[in-house]
Backbone of each chain as ProteinMPNN parsed JSONL, in Angstrom:
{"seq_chain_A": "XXXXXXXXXXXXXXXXXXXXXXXXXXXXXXXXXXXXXXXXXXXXXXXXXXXXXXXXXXXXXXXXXXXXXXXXXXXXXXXXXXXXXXXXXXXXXXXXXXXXXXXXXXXXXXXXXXXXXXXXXXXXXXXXXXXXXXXXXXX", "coords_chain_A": {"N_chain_A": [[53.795, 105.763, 104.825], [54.186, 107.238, 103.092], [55.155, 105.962, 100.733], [52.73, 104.392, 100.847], [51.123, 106.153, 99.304], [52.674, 106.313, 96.934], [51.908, 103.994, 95.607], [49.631, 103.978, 95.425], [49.449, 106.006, 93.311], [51.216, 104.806, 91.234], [48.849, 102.156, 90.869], [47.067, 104.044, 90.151], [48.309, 105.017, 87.444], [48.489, 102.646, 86.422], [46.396, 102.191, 85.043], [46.189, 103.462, 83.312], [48.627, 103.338, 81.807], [49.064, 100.346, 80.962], [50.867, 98.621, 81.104], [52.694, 100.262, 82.413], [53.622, 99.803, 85.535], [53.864, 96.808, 85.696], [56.374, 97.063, 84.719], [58.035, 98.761, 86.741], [60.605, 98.773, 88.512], [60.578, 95.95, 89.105], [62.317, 93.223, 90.023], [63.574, 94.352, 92.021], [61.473, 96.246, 92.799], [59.64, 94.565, 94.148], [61.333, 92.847, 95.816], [61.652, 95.139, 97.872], [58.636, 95.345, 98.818], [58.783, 93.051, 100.187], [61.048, 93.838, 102.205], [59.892, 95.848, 103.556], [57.562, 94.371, 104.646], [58.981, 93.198, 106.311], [59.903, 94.635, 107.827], [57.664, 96.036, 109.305], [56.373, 93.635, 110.176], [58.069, 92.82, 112.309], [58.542, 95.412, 114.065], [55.483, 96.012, 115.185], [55.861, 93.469, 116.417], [57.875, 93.989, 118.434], [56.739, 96.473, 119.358], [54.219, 95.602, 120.597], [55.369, 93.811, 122.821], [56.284, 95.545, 124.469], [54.551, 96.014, 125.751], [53.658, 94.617, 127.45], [55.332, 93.317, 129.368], [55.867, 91.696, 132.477], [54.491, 93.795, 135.609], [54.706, 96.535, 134.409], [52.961, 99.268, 133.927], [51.2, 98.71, 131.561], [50.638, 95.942, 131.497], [49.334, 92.768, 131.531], [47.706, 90.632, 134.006], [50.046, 88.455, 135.842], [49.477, 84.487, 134.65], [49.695, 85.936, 132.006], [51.497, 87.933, 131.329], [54.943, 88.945, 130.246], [57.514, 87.78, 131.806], [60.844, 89.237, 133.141], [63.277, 87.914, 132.815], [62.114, 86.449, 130.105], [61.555, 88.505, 128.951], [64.082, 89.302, 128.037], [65.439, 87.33, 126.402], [63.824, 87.848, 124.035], [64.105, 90.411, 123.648], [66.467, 89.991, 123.369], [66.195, 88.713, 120.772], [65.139, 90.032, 119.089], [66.731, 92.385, 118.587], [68.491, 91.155, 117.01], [67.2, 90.253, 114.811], [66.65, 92.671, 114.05], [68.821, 93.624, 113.173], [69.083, 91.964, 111.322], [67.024, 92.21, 108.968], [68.206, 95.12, 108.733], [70.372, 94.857, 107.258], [69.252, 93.538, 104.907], [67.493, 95.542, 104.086], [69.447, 97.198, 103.011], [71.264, 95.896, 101.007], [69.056, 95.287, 99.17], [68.68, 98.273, 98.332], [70.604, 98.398, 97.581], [70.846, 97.158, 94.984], [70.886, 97.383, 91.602], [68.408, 98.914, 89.736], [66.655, 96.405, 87.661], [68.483, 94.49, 87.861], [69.376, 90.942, 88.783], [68.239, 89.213, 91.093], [69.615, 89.324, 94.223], [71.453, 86.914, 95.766], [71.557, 86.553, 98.557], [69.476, 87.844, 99.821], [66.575, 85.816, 100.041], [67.94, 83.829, 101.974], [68.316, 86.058, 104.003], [65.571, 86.827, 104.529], [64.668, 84.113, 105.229], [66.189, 83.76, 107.845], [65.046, 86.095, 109.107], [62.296, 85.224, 109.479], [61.979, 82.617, 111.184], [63.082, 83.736, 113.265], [60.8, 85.523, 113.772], [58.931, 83.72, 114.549], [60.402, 82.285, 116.478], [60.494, 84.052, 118.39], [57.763, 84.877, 118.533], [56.564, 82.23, 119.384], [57.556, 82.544, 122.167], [56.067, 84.292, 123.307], [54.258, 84.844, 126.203], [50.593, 83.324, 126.312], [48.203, 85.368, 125.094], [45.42, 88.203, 125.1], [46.22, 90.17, 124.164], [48.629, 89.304, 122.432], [47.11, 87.416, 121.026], [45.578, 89.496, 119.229], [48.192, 90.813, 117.869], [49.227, 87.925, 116.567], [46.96, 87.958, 115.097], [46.785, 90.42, 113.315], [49.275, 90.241, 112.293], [48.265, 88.475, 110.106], [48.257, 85.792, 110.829], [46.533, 82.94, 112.503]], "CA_chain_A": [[52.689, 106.582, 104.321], [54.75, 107.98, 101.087], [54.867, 104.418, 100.106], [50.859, 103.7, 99.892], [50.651, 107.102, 98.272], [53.742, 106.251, 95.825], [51.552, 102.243, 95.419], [48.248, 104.198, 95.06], [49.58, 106.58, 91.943], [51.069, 103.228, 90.61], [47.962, 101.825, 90.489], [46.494, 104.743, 89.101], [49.302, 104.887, 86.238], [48.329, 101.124, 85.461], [45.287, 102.194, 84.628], [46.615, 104.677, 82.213], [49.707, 103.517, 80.985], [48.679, 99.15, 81.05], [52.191, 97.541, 81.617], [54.32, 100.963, 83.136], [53.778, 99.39, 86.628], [54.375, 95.577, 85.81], [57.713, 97.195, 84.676], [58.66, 99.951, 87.751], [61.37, 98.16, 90.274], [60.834, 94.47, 88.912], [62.716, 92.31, 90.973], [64.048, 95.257, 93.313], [60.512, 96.608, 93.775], [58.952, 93.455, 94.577], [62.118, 92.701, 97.267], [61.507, 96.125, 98.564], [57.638, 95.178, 99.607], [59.181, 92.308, 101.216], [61.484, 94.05, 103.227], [58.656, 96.796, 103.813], [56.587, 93.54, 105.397], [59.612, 92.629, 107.424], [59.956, 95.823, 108.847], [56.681, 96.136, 109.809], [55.896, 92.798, 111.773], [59.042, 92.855, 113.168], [57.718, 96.905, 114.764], [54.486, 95.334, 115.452], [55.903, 92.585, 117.767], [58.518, 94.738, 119.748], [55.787, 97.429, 120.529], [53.124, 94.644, 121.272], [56.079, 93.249, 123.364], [56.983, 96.239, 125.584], [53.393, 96.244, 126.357], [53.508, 93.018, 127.941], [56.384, 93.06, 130.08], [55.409, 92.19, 133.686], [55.351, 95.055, 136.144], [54.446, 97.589, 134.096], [51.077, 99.469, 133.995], [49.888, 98.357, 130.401], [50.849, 94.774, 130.976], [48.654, 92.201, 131.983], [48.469, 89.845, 135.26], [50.478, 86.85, 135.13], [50.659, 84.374, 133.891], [49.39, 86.611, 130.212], [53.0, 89.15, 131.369], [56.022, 88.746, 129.835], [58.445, 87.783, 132.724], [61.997, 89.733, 133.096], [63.535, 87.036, 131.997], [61.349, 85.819, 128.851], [61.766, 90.114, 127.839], [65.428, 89.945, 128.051], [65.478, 86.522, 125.943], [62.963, 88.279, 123.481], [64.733, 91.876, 123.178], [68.044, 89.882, 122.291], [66.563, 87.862, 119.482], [64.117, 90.826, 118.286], [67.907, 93.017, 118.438], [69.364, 90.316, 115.718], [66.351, 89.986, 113.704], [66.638, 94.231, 113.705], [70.461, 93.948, 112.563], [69.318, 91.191, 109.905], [66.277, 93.661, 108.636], [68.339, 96.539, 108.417], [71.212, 94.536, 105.52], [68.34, 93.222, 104.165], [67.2, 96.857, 103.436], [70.976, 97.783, 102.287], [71.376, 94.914, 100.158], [68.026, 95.798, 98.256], [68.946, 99.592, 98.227], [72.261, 98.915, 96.875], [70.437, 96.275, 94.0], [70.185, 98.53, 90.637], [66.531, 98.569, 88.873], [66.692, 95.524, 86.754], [69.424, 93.137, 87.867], [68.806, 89.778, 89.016], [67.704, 88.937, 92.93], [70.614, 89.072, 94.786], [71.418, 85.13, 96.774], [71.275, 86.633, 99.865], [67.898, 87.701, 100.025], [65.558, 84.481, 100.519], [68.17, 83.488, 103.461], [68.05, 87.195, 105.279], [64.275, 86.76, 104.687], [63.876, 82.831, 105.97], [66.108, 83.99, 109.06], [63.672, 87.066, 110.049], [61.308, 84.466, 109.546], [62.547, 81.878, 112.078], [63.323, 84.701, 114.612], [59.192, 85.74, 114.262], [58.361, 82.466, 114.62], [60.761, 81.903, 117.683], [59.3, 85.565, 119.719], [55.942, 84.37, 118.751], [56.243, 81.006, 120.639], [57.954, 82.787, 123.35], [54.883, 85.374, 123.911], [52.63, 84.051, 126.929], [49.339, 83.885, 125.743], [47.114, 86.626, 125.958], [44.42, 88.947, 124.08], [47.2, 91.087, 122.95], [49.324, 88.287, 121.768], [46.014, 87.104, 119.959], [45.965, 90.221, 118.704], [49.019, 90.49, 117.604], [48.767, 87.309, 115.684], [45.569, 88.369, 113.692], [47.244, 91.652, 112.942], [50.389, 89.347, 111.322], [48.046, 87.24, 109.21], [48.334, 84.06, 111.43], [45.535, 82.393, 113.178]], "C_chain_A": [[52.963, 107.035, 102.888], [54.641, 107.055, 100.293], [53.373, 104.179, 99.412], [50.808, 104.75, 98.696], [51.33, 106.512, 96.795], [52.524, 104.888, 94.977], [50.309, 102.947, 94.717], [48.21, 104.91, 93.71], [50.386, 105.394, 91.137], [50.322, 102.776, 90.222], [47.419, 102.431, 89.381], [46.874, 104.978, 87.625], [48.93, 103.824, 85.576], [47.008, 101.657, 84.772], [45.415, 103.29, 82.975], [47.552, 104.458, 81.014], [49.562, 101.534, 81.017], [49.833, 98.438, 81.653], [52.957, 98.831, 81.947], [54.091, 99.775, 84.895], [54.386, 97.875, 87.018], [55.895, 95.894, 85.3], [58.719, 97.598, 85.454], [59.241, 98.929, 88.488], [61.421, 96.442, 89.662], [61.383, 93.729, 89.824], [63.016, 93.277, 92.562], [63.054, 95.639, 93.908], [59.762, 94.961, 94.718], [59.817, 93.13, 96.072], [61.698, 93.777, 98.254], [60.082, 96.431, 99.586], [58.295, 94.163, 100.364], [59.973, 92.892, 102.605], [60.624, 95.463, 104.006], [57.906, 95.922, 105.212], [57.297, 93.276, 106.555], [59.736, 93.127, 108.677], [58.495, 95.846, 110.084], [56.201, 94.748, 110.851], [57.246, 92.909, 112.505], [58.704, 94.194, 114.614], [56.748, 96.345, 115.645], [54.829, 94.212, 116.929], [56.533, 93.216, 118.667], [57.497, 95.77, 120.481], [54.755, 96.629, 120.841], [54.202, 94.028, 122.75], [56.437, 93.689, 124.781], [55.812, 96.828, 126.795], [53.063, 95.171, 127.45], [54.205, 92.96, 129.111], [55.946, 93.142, 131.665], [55.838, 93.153, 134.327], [55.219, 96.297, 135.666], [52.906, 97.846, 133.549], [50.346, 99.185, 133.302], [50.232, 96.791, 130.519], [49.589, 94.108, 131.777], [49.073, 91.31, 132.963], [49.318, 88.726, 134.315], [49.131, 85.573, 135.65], [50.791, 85.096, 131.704], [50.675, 87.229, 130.458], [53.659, 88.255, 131.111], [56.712, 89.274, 131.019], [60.083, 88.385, 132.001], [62.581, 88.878, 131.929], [63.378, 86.674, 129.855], [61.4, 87.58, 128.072], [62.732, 89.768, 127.727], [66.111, 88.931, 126.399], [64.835, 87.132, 124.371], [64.071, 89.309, 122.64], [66.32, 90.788, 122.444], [67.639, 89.398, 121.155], [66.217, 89.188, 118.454], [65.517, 91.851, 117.795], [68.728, 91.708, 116.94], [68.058, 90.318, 114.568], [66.361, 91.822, 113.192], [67.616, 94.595, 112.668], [69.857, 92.89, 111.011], [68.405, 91.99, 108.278], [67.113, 94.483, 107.917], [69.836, 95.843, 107.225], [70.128, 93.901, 105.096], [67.696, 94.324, 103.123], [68.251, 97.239, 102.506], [71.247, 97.1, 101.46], [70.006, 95.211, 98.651], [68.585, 96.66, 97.415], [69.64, 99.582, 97.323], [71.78, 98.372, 95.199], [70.613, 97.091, 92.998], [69.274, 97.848, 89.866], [67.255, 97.685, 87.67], [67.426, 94.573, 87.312], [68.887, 91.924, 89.035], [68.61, 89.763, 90.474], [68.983, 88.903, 93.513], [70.616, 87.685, 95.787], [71.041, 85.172, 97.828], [70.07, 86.934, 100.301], [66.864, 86.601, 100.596], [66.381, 84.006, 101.587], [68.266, 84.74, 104.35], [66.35, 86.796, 105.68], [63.78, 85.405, 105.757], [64.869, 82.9, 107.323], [65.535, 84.484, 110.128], [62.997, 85.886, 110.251], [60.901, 83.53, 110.781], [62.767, 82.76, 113.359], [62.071, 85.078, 114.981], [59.062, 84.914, 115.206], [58.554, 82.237, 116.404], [60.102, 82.643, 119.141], [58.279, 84.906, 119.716], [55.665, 83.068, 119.743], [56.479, 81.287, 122.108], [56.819, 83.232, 124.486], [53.84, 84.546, 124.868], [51.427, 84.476, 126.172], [48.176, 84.583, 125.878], [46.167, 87.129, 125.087], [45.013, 89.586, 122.909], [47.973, 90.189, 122.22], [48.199, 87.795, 120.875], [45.746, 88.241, 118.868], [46.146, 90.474, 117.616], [49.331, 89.608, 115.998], [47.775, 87.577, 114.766], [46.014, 89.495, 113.053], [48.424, 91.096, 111.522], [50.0, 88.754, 110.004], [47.769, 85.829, 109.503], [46.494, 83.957, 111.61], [45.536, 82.283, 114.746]], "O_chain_A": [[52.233, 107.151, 101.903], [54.095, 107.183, 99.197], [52.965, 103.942, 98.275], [50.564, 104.481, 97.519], [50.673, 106.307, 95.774], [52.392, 104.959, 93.755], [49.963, 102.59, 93.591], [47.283, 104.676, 92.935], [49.775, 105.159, 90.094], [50.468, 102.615, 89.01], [47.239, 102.001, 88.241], [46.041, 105.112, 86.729], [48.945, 103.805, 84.345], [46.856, 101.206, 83.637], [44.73, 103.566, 81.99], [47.53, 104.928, 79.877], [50.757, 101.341, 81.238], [49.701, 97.72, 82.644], [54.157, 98.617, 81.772], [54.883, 98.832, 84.89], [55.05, 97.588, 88.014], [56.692, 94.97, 85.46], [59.893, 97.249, 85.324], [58.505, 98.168, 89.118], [62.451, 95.805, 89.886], [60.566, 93.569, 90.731], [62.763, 92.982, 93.73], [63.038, 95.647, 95.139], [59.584, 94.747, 95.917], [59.273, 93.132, 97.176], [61.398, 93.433, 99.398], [60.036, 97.174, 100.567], [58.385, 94.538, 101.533], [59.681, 92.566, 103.756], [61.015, 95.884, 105.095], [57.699, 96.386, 106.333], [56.742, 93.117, 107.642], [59.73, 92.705, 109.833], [58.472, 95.704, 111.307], [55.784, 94.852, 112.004], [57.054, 93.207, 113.684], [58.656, 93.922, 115.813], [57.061, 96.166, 116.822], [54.274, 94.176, 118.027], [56.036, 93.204, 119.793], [57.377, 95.934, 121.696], [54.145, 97.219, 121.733], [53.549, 93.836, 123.776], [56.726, 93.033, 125.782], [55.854, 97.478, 127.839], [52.067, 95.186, 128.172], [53.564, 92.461, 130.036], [55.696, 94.225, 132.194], [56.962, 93.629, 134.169], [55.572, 97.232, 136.384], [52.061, 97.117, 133.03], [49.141, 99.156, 133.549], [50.08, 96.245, 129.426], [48.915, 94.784, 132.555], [50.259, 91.012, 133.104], [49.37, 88.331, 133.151], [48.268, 85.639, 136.526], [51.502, 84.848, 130.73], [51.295, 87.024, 129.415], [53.462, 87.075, 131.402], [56.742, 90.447, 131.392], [60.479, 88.154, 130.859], [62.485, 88.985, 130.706], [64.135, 86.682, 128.884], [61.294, 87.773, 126.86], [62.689, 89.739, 126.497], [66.874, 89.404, 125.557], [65.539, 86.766, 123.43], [64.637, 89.161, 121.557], [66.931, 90.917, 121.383], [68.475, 89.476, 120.255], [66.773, 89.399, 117.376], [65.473, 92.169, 116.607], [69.548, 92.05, 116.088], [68.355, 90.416, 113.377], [66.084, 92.133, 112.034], [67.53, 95.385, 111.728], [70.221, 93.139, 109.862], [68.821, 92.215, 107.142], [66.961, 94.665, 106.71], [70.185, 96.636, 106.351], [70.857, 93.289, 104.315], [67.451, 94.201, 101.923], [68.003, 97.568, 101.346], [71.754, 97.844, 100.621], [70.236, 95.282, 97.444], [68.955, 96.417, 96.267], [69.61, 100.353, 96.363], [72.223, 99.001, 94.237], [70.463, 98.176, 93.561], [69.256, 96.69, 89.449], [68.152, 98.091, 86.931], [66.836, 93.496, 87.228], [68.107, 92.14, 89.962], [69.091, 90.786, 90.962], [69.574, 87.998, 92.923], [69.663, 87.538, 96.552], [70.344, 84.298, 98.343], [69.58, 86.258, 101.205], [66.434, 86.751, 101.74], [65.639, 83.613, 102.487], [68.304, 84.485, 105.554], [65.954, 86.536, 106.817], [62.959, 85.451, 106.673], [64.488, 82.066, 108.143], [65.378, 84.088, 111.283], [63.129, 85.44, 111.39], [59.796, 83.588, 111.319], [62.555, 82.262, 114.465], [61.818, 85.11, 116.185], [59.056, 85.147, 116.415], [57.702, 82.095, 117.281], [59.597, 82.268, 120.199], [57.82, 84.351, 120.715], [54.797, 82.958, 120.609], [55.963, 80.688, 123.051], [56.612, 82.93, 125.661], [52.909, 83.832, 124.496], [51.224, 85.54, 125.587], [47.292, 84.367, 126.707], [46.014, 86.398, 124.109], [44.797, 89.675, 121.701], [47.899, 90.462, 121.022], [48.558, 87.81, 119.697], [45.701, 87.914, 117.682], [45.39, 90.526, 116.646], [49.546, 90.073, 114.879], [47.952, 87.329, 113.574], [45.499, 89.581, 111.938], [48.426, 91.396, 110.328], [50.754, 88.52, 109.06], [47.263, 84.959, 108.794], [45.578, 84.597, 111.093], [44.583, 81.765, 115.329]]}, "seq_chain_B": "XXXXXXXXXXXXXXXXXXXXXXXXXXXXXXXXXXXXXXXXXXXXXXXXXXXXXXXXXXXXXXXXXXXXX", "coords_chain_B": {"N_chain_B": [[32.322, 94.687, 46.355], [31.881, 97.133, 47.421], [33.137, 97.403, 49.59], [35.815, 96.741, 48.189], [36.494, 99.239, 47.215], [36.593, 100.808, 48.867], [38.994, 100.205, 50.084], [41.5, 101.491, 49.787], [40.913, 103.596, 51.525], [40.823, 102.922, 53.801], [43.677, 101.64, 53.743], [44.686, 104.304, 54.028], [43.907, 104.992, 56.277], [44.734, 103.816, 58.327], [47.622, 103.981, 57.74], [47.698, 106.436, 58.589], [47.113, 106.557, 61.214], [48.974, 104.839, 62.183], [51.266, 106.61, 62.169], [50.624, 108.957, 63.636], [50.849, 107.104, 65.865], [53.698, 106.636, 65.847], [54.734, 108.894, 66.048], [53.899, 109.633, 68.825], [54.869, 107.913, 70.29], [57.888, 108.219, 71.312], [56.799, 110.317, 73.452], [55.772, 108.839, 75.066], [57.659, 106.711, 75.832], [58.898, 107.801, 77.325], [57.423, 108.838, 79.201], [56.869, 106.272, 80.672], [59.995, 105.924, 81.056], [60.366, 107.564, 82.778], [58.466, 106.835, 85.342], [59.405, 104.784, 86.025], [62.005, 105.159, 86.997], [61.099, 106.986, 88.922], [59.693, 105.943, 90.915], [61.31, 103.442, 91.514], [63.488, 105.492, 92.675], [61.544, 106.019, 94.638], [60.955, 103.278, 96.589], [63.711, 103.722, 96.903], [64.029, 105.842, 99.088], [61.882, 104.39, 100.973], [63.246, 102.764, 101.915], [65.639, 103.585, 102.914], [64.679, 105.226, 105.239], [63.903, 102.497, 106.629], [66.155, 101.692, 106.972], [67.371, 103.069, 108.622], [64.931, 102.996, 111.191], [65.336, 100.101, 111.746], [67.901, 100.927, 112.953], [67.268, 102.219, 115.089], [65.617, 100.631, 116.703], [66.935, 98.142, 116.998], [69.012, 99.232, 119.075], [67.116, 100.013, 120.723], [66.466, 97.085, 121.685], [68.629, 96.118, 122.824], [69.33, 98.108, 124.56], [67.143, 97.562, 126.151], [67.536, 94.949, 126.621], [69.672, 94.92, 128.244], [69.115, 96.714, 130.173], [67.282, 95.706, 131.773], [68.803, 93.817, 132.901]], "CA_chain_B": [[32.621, 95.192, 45.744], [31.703, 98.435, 47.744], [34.362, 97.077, 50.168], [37.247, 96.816, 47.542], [36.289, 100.6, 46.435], [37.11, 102.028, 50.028], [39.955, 99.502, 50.861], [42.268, 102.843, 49.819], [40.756, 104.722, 52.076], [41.424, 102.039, 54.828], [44.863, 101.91, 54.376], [45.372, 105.352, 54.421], [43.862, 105.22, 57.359], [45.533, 102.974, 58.71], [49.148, 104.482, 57.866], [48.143, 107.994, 59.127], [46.985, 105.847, 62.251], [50.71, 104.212, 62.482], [52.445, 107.715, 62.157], [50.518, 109.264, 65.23], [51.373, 105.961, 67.239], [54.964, 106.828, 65.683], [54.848, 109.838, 66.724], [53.667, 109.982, 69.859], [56.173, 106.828, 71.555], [59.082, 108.855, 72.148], [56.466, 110.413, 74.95], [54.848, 107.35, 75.53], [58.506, 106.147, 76.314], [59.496, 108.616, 77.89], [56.553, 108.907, 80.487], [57.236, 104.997, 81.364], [60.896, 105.958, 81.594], [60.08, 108.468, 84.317], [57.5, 106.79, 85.923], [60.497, 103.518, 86.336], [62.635, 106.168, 87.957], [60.233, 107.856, 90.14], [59.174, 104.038, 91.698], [62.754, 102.919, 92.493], [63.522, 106.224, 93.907], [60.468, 105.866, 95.932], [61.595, 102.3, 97.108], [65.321, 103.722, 97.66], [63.663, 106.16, 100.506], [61.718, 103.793, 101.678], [64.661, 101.746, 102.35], [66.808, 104.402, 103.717], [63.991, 105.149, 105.93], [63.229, 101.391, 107.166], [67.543, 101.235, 107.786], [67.114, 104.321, 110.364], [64.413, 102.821, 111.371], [66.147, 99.277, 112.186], [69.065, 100.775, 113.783], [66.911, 102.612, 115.997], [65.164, 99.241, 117.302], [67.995, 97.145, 117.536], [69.7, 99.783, 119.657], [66.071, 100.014, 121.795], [66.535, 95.925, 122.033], [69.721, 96.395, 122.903], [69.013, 99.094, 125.827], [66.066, 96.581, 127.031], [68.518, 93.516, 127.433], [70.705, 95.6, 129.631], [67.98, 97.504, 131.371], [66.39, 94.253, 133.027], [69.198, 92.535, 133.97]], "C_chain_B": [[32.867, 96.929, 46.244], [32.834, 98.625, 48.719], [35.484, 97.523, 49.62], [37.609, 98.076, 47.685], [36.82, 101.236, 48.016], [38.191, 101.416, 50.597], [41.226, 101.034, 50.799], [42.243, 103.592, 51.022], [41.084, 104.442, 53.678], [42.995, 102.266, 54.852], [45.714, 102.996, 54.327], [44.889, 105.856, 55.694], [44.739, 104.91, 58.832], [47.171, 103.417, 59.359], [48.945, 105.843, 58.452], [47.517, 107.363, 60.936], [48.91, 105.626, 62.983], [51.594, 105.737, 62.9], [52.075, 108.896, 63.388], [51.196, 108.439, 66.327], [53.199, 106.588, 67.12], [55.353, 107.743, 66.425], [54.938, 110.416, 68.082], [54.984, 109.02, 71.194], [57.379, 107.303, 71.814], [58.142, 109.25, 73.226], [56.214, 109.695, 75.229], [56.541, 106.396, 76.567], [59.204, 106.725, 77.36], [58.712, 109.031, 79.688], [56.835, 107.305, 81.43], [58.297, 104.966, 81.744], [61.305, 106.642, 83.448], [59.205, 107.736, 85.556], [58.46, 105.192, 86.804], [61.263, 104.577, 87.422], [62.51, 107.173, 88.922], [60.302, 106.43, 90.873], [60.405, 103.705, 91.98], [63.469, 104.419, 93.355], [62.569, 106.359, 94.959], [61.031, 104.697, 97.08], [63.294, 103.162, 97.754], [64.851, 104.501, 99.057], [63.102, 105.601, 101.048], [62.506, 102.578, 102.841], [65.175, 102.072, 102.967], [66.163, 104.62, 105.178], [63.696, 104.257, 107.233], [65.256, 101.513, 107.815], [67.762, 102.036, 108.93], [66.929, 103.241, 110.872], [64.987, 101.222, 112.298], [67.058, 99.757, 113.101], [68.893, 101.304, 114.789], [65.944, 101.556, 117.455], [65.556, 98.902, 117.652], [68.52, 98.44, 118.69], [68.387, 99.841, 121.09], [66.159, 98.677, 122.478], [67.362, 95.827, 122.703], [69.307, 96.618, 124.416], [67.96, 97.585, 126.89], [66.835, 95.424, 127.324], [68.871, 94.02, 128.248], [69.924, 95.893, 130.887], [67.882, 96.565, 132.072], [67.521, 93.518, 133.563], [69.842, 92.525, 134.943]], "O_chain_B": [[33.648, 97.739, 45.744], [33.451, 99.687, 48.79], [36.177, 98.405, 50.126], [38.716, 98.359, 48.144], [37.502, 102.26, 48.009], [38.551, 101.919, 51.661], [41.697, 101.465, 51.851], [43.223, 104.14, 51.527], [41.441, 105.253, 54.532], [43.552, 102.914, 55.738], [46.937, 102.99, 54.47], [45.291, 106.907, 56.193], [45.137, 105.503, 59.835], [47.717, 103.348, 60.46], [49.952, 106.447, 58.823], [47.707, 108.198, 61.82], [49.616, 106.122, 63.862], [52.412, 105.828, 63.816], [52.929, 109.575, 63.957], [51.841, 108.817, 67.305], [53.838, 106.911, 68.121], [56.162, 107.607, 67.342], [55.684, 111.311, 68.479], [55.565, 109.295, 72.245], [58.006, 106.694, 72.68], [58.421, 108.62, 74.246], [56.568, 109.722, 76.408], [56.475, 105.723, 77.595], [59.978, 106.165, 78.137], [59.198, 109.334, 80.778], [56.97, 107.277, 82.653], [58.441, 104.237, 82.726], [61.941, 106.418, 84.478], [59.354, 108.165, 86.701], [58.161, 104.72, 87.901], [60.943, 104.63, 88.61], [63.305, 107.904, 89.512], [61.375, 106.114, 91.386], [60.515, 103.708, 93.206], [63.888, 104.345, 94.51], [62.855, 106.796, 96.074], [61.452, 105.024, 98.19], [63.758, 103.066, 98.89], [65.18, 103.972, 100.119], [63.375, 105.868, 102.218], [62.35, 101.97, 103.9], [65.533, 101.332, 103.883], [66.801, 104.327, 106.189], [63.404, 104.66, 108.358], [65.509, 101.405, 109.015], [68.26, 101.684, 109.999], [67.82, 102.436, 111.144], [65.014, 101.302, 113.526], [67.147, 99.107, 114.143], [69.775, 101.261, 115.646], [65.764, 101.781, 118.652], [65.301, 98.795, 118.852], [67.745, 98.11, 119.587], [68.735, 99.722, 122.265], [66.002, 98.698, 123.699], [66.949, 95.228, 123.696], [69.037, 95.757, 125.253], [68.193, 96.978, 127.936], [66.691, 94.94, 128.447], [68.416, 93.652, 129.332], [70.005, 95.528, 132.06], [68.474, 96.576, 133.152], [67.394, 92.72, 134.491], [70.0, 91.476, 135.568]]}, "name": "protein", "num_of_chains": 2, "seq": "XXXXXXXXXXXXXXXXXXXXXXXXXXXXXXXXXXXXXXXXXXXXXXXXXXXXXXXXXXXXXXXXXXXXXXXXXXXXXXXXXXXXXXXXXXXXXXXXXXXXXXXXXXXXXXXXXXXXXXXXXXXXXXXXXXXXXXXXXXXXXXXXXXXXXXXXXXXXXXXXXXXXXXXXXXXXXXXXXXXXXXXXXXXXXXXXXXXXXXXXXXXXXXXX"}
């Protein structure tokens, strides 16, 4: 929420000051929406996820529920894609305003990526899993 | 010719033009300096924020492997 506000007086600054904003954060801010985005679908699928889980009152019949199993398979990858997330954040954090992209970046990022990808195929298919997907950006 | 006759008056316009701009870019630099260092401290809490935020997940993922099995 502090974020949009922080994005929305940004804006407003561009309008004021022409290039302060194409200057604020440069490479660090730009990483920092990324790992902003990561955060967020990553959130997005575990609480769409825990909704699912057969057996419990918000899930749906089978076969749309996420069997024991297919959660447990799920929670471990969504638990590594959490741990990869959270040095992804620290790695940013640590960056100082101006210096070059750090290497590791684009492979923390195209692992989250691959770990979406993998939950998402896992997810039986359902309304909420459709959802879900439209919420992400997909199709 | 009526041109030439006020070109003076141009470039004293001109130079008392330049010596406001002069003037004024220490704030001018000074507001973009701040406004750089407000925006990455924004980003650094957002960051600090999102690493909670992670370690409170993974540890929920965590709990949910165990739980079910």
């Amino acid at each position: 929420m502090r974020y949009r506000r922080a994005k929305a007086g940004c804006l407003l600054g561009a309008l004021l000051l022409s290039t302060a904003c194409a200057s604020v954060g440069g490479v660090r801010h730009v990483a920092t929406v990324t790992v902003v985005s990561a955060h967020n679908t990553l959130s997005a699928i575990q609480d769409t996820e825990q909704l699912l889980v057969c057996g419990r009152s918000t899930a749906p019949a089978a076969p749309a529920c996420v069997p024991i199993p297919i959660n447990q398979k799920i929670s471990g990858e969504l638990s590594a894609a959490f741990d990869l997330d959270g040095r992804l954040a620290t790695l940013v954090r640590d960056t100082p305003v101006g210096a070059p992209q750090p290497d590791a970046i684009p492979t923390l990022v195209g692992d989250i990526a691959q770990i979406v990808a993998k939950v998402l195929n896992d997810l039986p298919s359902s309304p909420q899993k459709t959802t879900l997907v439209q919420r992400l950006g997909g199709k | 010719m009526g041109f030439l006759n006020s070109l003076p008056a141009i470039l004293q316009w001109l130079q008392l033009g330049k010596k406001v701009f002069d003037a004024g870019k220490p704030a001018l630099d000074a507001v973009l300096a701040a406004a750089a260092s407000h925006g990455a401290q924004v980003d650094t809490d957002e960051l600090n924020a999102i690493i909670l935020d992670d370690a409170k997940r993974k540890a929920e993922a965590d709990a949910e492997t165990q739980a079910t099995s």
